[in-house]
C-alpha positions as CSV (number, residue, x, y, z in Angstrom):
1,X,-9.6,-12.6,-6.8
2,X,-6.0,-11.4,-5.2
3,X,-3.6,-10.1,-8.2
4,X,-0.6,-11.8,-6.9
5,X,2.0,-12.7,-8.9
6,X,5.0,-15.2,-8.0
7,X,8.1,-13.5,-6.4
8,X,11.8,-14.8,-6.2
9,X,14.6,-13.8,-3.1
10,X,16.1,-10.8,-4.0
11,X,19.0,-10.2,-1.6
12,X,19.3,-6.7,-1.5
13,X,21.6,-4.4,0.9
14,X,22.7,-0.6,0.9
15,X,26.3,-1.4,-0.7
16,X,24.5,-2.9,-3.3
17,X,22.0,-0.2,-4.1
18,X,24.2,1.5,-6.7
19,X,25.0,-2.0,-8.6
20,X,24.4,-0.5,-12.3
21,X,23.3,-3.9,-14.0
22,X,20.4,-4.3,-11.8
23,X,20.3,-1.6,-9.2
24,X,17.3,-2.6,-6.2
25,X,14.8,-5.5,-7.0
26,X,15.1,-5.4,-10.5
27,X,11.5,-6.2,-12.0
28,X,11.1,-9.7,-13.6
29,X,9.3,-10.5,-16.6
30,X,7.3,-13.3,-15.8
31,X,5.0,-14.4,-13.2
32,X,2.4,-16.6,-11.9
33,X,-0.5,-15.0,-10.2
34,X,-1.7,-16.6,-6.8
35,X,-4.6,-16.4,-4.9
36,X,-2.9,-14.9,-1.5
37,X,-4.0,-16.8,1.6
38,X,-2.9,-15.1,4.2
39,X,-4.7,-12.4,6.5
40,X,-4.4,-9.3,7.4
41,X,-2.3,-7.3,9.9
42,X,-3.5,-9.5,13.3
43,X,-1.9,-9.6,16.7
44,X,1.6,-10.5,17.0
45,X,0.8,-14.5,17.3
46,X,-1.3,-14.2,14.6
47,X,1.1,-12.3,12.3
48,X,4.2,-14.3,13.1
49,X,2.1,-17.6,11.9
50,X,1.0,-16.3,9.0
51,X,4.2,-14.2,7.3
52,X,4.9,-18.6,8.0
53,X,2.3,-19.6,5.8
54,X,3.5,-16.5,3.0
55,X,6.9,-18.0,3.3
56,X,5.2,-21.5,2.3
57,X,2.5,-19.9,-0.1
58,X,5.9,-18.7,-2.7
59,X,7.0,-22.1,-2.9
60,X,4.4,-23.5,-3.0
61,X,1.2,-21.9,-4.8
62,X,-2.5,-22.4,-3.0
63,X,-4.3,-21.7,-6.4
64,X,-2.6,-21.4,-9.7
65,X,-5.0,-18.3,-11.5
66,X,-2.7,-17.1,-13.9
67,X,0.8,-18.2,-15.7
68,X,3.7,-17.6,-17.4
69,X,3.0,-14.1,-18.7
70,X,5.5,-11.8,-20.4
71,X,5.8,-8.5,-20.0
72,X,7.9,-6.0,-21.4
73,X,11.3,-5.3,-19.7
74,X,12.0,-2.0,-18.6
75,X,14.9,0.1,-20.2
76,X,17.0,-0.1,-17.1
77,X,19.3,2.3,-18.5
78,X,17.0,5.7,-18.3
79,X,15.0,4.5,-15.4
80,X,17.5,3.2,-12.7
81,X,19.6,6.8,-12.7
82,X,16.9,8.8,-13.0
83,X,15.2,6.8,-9.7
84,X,18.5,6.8,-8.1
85,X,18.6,10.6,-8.6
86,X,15.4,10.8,-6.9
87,X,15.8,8.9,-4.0
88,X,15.5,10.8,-0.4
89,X,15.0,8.0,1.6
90,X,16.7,5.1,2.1
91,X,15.5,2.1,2.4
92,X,16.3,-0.4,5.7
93,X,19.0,-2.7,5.2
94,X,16.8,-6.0,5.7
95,X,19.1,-9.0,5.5
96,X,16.9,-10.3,2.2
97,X,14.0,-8.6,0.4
98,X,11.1,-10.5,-1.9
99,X,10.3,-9.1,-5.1
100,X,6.7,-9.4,-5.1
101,X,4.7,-8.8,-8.6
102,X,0.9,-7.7,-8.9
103,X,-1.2,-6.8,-11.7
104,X,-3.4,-3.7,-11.8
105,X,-4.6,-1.6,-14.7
106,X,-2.9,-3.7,-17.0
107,X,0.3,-2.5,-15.6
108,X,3.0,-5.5,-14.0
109,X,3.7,-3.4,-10.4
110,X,7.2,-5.0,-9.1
111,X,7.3,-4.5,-5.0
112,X,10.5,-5.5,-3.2
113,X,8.7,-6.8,0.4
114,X,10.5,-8.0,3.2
115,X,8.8,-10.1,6.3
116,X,11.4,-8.2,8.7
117,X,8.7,-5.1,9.2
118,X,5.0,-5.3,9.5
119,X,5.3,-2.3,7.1
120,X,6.9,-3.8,4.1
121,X,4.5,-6.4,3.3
122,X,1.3,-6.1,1.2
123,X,-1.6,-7.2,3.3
124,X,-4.9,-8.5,1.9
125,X,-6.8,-5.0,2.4
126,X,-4.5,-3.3,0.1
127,X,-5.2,-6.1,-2.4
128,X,-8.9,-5.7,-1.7
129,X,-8.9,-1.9,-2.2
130,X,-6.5,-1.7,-5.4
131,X,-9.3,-3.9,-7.2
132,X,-12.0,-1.6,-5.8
133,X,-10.0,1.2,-7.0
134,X,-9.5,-0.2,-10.2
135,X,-13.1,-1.4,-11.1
136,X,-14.7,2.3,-9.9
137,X,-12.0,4.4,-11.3
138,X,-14.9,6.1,-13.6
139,X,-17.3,6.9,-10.8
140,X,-14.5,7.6,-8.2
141,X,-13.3,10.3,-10.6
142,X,-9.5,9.3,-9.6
143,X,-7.9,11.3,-13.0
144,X,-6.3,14.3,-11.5
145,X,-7.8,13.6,-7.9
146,X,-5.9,14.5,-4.9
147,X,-5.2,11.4,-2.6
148,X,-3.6,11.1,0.8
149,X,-2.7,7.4,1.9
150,X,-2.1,6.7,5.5
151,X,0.1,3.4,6.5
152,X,1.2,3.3,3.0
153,X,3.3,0.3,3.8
154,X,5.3,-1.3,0.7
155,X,3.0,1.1,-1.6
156,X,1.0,-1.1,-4.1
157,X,-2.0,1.6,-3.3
158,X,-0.7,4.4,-4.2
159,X,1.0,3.0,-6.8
160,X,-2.0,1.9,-8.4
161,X,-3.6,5.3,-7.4
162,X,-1.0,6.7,-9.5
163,X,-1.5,4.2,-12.4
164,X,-5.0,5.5,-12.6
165,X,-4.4,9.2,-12.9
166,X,-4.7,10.5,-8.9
167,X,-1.9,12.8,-7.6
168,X,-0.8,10.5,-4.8
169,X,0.7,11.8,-1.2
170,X,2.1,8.2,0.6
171,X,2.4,8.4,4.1
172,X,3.7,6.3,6.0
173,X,6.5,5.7,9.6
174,X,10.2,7.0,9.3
175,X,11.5,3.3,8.9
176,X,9.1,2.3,6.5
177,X,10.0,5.5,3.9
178,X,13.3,4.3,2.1
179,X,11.6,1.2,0.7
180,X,8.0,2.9,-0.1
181,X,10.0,5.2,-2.2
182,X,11.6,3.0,-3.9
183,X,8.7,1.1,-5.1
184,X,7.2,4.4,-5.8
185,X,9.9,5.4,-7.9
186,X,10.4,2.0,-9.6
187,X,6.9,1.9,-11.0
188,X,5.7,5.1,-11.3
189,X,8.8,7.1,-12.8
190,X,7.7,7.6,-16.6
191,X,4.4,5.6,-16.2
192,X,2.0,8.3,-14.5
193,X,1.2,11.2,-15.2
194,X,1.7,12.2,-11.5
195,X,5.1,10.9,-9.6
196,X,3.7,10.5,-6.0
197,X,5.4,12.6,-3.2
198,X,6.2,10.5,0.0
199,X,6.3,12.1,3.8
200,X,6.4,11.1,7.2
201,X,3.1,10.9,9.2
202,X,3.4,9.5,12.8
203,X,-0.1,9.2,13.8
204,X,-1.4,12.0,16.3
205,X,2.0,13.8,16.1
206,X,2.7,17.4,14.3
207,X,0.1,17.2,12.6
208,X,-0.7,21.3,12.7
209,X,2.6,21.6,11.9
210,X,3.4,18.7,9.1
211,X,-0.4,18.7,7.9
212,X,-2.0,22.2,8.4
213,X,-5.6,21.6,8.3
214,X,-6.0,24.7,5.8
215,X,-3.6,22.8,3.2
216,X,-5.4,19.3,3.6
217,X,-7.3,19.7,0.5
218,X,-7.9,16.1,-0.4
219,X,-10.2,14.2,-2.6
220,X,-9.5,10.7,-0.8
221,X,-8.0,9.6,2.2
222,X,-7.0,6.0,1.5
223,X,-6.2,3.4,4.5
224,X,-5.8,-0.7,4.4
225,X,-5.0,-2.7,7.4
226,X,-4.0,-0.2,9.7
227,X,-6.4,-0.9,12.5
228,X,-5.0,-4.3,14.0
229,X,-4.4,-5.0,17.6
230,X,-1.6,-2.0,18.5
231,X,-2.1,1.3,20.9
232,X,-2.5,3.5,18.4
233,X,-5.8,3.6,17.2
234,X,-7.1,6.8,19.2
235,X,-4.4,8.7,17.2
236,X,-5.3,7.1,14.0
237,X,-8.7,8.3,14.4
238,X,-7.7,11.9,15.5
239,X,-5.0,11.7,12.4
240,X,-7.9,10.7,9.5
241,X,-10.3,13.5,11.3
242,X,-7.7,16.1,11.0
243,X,-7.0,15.4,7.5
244,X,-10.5,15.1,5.8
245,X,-12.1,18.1,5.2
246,X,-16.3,18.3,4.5
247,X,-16.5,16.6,1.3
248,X,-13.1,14.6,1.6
249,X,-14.0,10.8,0.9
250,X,-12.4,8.4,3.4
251,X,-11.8,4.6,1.9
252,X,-10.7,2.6,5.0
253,X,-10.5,-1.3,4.1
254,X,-9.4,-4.0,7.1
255,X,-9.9,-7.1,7.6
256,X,-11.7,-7.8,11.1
257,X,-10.1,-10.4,13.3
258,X,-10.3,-8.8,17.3
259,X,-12.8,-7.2,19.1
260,X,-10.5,-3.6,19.1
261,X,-11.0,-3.6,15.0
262,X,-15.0,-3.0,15.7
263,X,-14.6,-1.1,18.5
264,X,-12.3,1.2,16.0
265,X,-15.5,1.1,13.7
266,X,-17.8,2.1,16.1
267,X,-15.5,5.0,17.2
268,X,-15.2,5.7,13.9
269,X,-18.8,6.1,13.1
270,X,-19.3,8.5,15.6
271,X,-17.3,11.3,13.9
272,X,-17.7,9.8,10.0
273,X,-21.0,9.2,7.7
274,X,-20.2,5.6,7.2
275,X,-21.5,3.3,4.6
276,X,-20.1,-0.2,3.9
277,X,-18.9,-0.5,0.2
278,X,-17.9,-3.7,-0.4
279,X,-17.4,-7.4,1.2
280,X,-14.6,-10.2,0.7
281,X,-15.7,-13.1,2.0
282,X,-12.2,-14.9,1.3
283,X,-10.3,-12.9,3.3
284,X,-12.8,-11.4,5.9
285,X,-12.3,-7.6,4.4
286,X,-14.5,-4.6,4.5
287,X,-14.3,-1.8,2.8
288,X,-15.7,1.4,4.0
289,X,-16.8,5.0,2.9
290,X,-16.6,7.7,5.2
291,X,-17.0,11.7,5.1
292,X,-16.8,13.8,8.1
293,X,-20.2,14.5,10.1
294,X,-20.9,18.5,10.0
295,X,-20.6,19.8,13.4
């Protein structure tokens, strides 16, 4: 079952990142959780129709699962200077943002989303993997674990990565870092015991020199709907190879619309031990583990 809770337009703008009474996408208190019906990062077509049908699902819920929850408000007052202070990146002057809630580890996680990048929206893989996240935490061992996440998008992963204990790298495009920080910030800042460190990652580019393969000691590689139908995916695969080490675990979840995504998977068997985790019949996800095949 998706965690998604009702959101509400949140205009937002880079004049009006400093506004001290609410500074960006100030968090709400109560929400209604949704079951999300839209798919995953598709084709353009494909995409364009259904960030349609997201527009439609906030007014208009497709299964009421949860209502009128309260949480408790944040103290603004300590956390919005100390984010503010901590903000590198900014984030991309969309002409509106959503703020988005989810519920993970007992924790309300408040994302400000916008529809204007493929990037800053929470596709149903993340939502897929957060659960699986969540209900294995024990056996994945995530306290004190050291994850990498690539196409981090809006951040709900890490974040909940975070949540649970895991020293979190979020990776994600240069236009796509402002607004994944600030998510970051927002809901991690004095809630984890880890604050998760964000970087650029082009795919296939620098990575020697970004990402020396001597320093990419990481528990988990985590990925959700970043194989879709783009021209990328050769330096995807070259990216996740050079950043697992023997022993590294790679979660990859996607949901599997065009003939490319199992091509991707078949590629991608061919250099990882792959073994199919988990199924999600609603929204046509899979979520896989893979380790690096010894040479």
């Amino acid at each position: 079952m998706d965690r998604y809770l009702s959101s509400e337009q949140q205009p937002w703008s880079v004049g009006a990142s400093l506004n001290p009474s609410g500074g960006w996408g100030e968090a709400t208190e109560e929400g209604t959780l949704w079951e999300e019906s839209t798919g995953g990062r598709p084709g353009e077509t494909e995409i364009k129709r259904e960030e349609g049908d997201k527009k439609k699902d906030r007014e208009t819920p497709v299964a009421l699962l949860y209502h009128s929850k309260s949480f408790p408000p944040e103290d603004s007052s300590t956390i919005e200077p100390s984010l503010h202070a901590l903000q590198k990146f900014v984030p991309t002057d969309y002409a509106s943002y959503t703020q988005e809630n989810y519920l993970f580890a007992g924790k309300n996680i408040v994302l400000q989303e916008s529809i204007e990048n493929y990037g800053a929206v929470v596709w149903p893989a993340a939502i897929a993997l957060c659960q699986y996240l969540e209900e294995h935490r024990e056996e994945l061992k995530l306290q004190d674990a050291k994850i990498l996440e690539l196409g981090a998008g809006p951040g709900l992963v890490s974040i909940v990565a975070s949540i649970l204990g895991a020293q979190v790298t979020a990776t994600d495009q240069p236009d796509v870092l402002g607004n994944l920080q600030y998510n970051l910030l927002k809901n991690t800042l004095q809630r984890t015991a880890h604050l998760p460190d964000v970087r650029e990652l082009v795919w296939g580019e620098g990575l020697e020199r970004n990402f020396p393969r001597s320093a990419c000691c990481y528990d988990y590689v985590l990925a959700s709907d970043i194989v879709y139908h783009h021209y990328c995916l050769a330096s995807l695969l070259s990216t996740m190879v050079h950043l697992c080490q023997p022993g590294t675990v790679l979660l990859w979840a996607n949901k599997f619309r065009f003939s490319t995504d199992y091509e991707f998977l078949d590629q991608f068997k061919q250099v990882f031990d792959t073994t199919l985790l988990a199924e999600f019949p609603e929204s046509s996800v899979k979520l896989f583990k893979g380790t690096l095949k010894c040479d």
